[in-house]
N, C-alpha and C positions, 0 to 999 in steps of 0.2 A: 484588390488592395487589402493590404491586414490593417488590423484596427487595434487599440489597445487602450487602456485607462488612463491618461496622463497621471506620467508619474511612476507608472509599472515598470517593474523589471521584465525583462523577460530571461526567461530561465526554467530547464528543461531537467527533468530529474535527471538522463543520461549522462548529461551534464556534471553529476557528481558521482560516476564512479568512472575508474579507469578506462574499461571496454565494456558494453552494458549485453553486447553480444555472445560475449566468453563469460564474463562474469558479473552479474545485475545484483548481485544478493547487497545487504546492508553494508555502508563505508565503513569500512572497520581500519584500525593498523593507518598504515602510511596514505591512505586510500581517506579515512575520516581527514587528516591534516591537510592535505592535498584541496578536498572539501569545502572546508573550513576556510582556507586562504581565500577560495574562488568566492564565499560569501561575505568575506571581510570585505573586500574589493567592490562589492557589490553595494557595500555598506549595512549587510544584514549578521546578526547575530542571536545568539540562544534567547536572549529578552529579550529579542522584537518582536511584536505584535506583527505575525505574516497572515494575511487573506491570497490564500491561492485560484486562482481562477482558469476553469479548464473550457475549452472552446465549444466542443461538441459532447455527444456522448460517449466518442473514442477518446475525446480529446479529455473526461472528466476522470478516466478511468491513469488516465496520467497525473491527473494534476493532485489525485489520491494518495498515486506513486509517489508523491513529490511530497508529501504534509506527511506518510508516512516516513522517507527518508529523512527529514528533518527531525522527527521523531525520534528516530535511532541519534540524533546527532545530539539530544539534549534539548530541542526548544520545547515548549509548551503553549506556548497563545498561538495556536493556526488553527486556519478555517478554512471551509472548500468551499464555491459557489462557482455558479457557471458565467462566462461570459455574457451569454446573454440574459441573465439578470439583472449585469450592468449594462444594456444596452444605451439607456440616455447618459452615461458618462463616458461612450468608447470617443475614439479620434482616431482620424489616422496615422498607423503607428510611426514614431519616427524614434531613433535610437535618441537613447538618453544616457548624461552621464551622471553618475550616482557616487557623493561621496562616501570614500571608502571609512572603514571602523578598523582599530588596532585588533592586525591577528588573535583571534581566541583560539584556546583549547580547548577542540572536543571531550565532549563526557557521554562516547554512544551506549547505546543502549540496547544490549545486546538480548533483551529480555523480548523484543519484539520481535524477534528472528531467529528460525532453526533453521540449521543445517539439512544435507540430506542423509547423512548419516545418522544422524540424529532421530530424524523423522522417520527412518526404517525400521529404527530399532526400538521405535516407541507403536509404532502400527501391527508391529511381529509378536510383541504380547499385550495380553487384553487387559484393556484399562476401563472402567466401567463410567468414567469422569470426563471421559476423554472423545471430545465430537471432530471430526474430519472433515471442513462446511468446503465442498468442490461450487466453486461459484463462476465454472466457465457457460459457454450456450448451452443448450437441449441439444444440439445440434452433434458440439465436438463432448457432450458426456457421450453421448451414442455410442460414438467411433469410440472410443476409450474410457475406460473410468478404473475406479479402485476394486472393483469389485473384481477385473482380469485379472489381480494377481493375487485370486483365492487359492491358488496352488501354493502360493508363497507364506500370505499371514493368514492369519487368525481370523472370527471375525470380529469387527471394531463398528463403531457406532459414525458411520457417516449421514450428510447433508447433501441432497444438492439444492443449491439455490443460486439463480442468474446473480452477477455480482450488482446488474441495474437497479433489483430489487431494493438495495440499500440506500439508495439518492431520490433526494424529490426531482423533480423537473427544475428545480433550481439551481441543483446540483450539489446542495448541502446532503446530510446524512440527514436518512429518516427516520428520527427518534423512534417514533410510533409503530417502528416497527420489530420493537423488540415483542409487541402481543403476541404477533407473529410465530414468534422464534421463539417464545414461553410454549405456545401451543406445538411447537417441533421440540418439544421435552429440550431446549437450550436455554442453562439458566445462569444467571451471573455465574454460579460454582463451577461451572465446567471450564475446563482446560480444550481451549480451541485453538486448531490448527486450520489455518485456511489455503486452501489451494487453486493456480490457475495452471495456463499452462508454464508463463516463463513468468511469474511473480508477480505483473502488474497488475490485474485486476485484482487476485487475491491481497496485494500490499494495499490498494484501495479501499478493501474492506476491512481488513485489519485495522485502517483507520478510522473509518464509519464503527467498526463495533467498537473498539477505547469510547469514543465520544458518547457511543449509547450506553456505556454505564461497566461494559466490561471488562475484566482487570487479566484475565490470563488470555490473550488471544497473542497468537504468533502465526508469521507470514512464511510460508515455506515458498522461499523467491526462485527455488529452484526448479519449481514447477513439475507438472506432467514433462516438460522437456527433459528434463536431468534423467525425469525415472525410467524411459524408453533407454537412454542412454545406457542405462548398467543393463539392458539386456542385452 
């Protein structure tokens, strides 16, 4: 049986862009309005206070996806926490109808997301400001990483760090662990680009770092996926 918060929506970042298979990057264009409609409907908009709640630890790495997509759409009060943090308020889920809010217009924000063109051409010369934080497993850096295509660029100042690393067990971001990441010479001044393989878990951290303090981080949703592709 699912369970839910009375009261919750439910609602999936997929949900907000056209095919999330062909193309998962930020709602931009007709793709933000399209967005927008499905959250008026919903009755959520840019000044509402969103708490997003993600199930498991796959399931948090979505629900990141989702406060970051909202992100690009112009809100500002959202927060991530896990499911079972709210364990003594779930129920069993049952749909809910939620009154709707007069259509807004998007104001995305396109500062949270680069390209893959973009991101080639910024990895091809050396930028000394500039950290590359690869936050998939141990597992799949093995099989692949940035460093294979030293035939290609330069070298450039990468990370790797599991994207888990960033959330407490509650499923919020862990402030505290910006020490961390002082101690990995990453400091508020640097220009970070974060990476997974298809954009979710790195769009999860791009949200965990905004909230810990840092002001240039961008999500490359295109992933390790895109960049096998152009070979």
């Amino acid at each position: 049986m699912m369970y839910s918060v009375p009261g919750a929506i439910h609602l999936l970042w997929e949900q907000l862009v056209a095919n999330p298979k062909v193309d998962n990057n930020v709602v931009t264009g007709d793709k933000a309005f399209y967005a927008a409609r499905k959250l008026a409907r919903l009755g959520v908009k840019p000044d509402s206070e969103v708490v997003i709640l993600g199930k498991d630890e796959l399931g948090q790495a979505d629900a990141g996806r989702l406060a970051w997509s909202l992100l690009t759409l112009g809100f500002k009060n959202i927060q991530v926490t896990s499911l079972k943090s709210m364990s003594k308020s779930v129920s069993p889920f049952k749909e809910r109808k939620h009154k709707s809010v007069p259509i807004w217009k998007p104001v995305s924000n396109y500062n949270h997301e680069i390209s893959p063109s973009e991101f080639l051409s910024k990895i091809k010369r050396r930028n000394n400001n500039l950290v590359v934080l690869d936050v998939r497993s141990g597992k799949e850096f093995k099989s692949v990483n940035l460093k294979s295509f030293n035939d290609r660029f330069p070298t450039f100042s990468s990370r790797f760090i599991p994207w888990t690393k960033f959330y407490k067990a509650t499923g919020r971001p862990k402030r505290e662990f910006t020490k961390y990441l002082f101690g990995e010479n990453i400091s508020f001044d640097n220009e970070i680009i974060v990476i997974s393989n298809k954009g979710v878990r790195s769009a999860s951290v791009s949200y965990a770092l905004l909230t810990m303090g840092f002001k240039d981080v961008r999500n490359f949703s295109g992933g390790f996926q895109s960049l096998l592709k152009r070979d």
